[in-house]
N, C-alpha and C positions, 0 to 999 in steps of 0.2 A: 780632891780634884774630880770633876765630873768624868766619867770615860762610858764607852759606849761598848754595848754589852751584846753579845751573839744576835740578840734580835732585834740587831740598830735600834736600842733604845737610849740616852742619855742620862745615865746613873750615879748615884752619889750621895753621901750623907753630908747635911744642911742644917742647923737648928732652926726652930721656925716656932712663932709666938701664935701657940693654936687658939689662946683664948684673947680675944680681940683687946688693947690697951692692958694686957696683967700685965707686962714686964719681963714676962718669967718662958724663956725659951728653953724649947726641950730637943733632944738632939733623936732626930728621925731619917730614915733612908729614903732617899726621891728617886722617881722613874718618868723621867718624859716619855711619851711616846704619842709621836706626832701622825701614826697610821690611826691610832685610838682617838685622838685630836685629846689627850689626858695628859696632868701633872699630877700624880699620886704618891703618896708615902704612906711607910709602915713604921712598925715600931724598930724592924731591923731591914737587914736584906733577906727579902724570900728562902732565899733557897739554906736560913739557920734559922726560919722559923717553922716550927711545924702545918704538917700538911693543910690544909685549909683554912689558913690564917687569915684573915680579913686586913683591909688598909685601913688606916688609920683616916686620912683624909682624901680629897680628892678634888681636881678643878679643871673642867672644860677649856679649854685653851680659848676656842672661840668666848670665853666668858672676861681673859687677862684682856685687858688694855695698853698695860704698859710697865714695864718692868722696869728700874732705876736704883741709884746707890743713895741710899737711906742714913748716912752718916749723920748728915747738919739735921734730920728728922728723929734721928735716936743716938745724940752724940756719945751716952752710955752703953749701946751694944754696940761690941767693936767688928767690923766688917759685915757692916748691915746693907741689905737690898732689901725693897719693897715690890709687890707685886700687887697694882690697881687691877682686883676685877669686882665688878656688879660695884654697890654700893659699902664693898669693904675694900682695906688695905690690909693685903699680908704680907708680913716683914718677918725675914729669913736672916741669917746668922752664917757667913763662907767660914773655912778654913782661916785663910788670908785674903792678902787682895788680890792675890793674881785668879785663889778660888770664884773670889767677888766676881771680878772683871768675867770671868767664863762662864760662868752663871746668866748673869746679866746680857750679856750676850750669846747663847743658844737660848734664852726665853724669850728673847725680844728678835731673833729670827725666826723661833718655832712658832711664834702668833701673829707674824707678819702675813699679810695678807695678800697674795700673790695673783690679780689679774691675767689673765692670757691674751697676749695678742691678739683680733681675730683675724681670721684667715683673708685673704684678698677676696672680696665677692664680685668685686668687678672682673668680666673676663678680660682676658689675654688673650693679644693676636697671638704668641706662642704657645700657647694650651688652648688647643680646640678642644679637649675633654670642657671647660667651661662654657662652653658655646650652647649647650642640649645638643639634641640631635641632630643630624644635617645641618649641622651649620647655623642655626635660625638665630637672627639677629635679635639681640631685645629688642622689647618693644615700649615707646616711651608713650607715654599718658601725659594730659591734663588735666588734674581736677579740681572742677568748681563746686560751690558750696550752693545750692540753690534751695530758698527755702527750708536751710536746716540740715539739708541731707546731702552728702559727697557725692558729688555726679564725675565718673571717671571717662573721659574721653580720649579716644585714641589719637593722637598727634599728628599722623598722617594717615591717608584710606588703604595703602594696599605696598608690599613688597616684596622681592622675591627672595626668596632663600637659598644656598647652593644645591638642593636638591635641583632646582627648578622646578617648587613650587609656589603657587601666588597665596599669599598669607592677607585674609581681607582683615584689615583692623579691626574695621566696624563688628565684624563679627566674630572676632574674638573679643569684643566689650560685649556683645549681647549674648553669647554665651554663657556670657558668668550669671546670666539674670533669669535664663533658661527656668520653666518651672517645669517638672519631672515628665509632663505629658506635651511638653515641647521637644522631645528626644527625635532629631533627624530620623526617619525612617520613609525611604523611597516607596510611593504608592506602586500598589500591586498592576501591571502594565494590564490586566485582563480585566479589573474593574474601572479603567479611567473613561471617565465622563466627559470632559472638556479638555483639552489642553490647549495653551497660546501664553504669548509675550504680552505682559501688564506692566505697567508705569505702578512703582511703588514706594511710598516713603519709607526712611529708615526711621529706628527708633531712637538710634542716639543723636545720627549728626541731623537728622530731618531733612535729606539732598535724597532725591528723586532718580530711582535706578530702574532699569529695562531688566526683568526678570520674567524667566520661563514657567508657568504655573501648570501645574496637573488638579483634577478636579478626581476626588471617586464617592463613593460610597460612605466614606465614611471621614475619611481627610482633606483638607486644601496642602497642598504644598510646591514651594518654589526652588529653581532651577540657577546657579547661574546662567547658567546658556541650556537648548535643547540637548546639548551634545554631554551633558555631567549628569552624568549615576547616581550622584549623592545627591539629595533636597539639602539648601541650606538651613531650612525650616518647613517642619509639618505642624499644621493646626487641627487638631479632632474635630468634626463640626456638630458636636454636643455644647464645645465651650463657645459658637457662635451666636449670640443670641437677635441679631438684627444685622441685618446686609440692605444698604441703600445706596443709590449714589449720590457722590461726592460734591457740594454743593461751591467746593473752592474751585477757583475757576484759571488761578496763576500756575497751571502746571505746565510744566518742560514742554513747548511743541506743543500747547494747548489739546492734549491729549487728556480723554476721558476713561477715568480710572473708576473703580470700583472700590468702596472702603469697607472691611468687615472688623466691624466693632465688634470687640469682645469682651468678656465681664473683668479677664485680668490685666493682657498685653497686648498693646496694637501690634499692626505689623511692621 
C-alpha cells in the first residue's frame, strides 16, 4: 500500500515493466513527490541501500497524461495500471486492487492540473484599497482601428475624483504618447517672452480649447488657466521647425490661432 513518508512524499513498492512490451515486471520501490513535480524508483527503499545510490528510473509528472487500470490491456499481469506519458505507456504491477485503486488515484491527482481562480480586478464600492489612490475612478476608453493602428480614446473629456481633482482625459491619452523631451516642465518666470490665452487643438479628440501659453527662450508651453503652476505641455523650440498661420478658417469664435508644426507631434 502506498504511505506517505516524513517528507510528504507518497511511497511504496510496485512492479513496473521497464523495458517497454518484454512482459517481464521487475519489483522496484516508488517515490512521488509532487514539490519535485517527480515519480522515481530504485532498486529498494533508500534508506537499505547504500549511501549514494542512484535511481533506477525517473518521470516528470508534468510528462504523465494519464494514469488507468490496465487489466483488459494486459489480461496476464494481474493488478495492472498504465501510465500514458510522452510517446510511451508504463504499465505497473499493485499489490491488489485496493493497492491498484490508491495508486491510480494519488497519480491522477498528483498530475492534475490545478488552475487558480483569478482574483476580482474589478473594484469594489467596499474596498477602496482597489480604487488607487484618492479615490480616482477608472477611466474607460474607446478604441478604433485606423489605418492599421489602435487609436485609444478617452470616453468622456474630464472628471473629478474625491480628492477634488479635475482629471482631463484627453490628457491622460496624450500622455501615454508623450516623447521624453515632452516632459511637463514650467518655463522659468524670469525668461518669459510673451505670455497670453490661444485657441488650440487637441491631439486626440481635435475639439478646440482656450489655453494659457508662456513663450521663453528656449520652450513654448501651455497653461490650463493663468492661474496653474503646472504647463500641461512644454515644447523645446529646437523640435520647431516652421511656425505660420493657420489657413483653416472654421475655428470656435472665428478666432485666429497660430499652428506650430513640428517634425514629430502637433499640439
Amino acid at each position: 500500500m502506498p504511505y506517505v513518508d516524513r517528507q510528504n512524499r507518497i511511497c511504496g513498492f510496485l512492479d513496473i515493466e521497464e523495458n517497454e512490451n518484454s512482459g517481464k515486471f521487475l519489483r522496484r520501490y516508488f517515490i512521488l513527490d509532487t514539490r519535485e513535480d517527480s515519480f522515481v524508483w530504485y532498486m529498494d527503499n533508500p534508506q537499505n541501500l547504500p549511501s549514494g545510490s542512484s535511481r533506477v528510473g525517473a518521470i516528470k509528472l508534468t510528462y504523465i497524461s494519464k494514469v488507468s487500470d490496465a487489466t483488459k490491456l494486459r489480461p496476464k499481469a494481474e493488478f495492472c495500471f498504465v501510465m500514458n506519458a510522452g510517446m510511451r505507456k508504463y504499465f505497473l504491477q499493485a499489490n491488489d486492487q485496493q493497492d491498484l485503486v490508491e495508486w491510480v488515484n494519488v497519480l491522477n491527482k498528483a498530475i492534475k492540473i490545478t488552475v487558480p481562480k483569478p482574483l476580482d480586478s474589478q473594484p469594489h464600492p467596499d474596498n477602496p484599497s482597489r480604487q488607487g489612490e484618492c479615490g480616482k475612478k477608472q477611466v474607460s476608453y474607446r478604441t478604433d482601428i485606423v489605418g492599421g493602428v489602435p487609436i485609444i480614446t478617452p470616453t468622456q473629456k474630464e472628471e473629478v475624483n474625491e480628492c477634488g481633482e479635475a482629471i482631463d482625459r484627453n490628457n491622460l491619452k496624450r500622455s501615454q504618447s508623450h516623447l521624453p523631451y515632452f516632459t511637463p516642465k514650467p518655463p522659468s518666470d524670469s525668461a518669459v517672452i510673451k505670455a497670453g490665452y490661444c485657441v488650440k487643438q487637441g491631439a486626440v479628440m481635435k475639439n478646440w480649447k482656450r489655453r494659457y501659453f508662456q513663450l521663453d527662450e528656449n520652450t513654448i508651453g501651455y497653461f490650463k488657466s493663468e492661474l496653474e503652476k503646472e504647463p500641461l505641455r512644454v515644447i523645446p523650440l529646437k523640435e520647431v521647425h516652421k511656425v505660420q498661420e493657420c489657413k483653416q478658417r472654421l475655428i470656435a469664435l472665428k478666432r485666429c490661432t497660430v499652428g506650430l508644426k513640428q517634425s514629430r507631434v502637433p499640439l
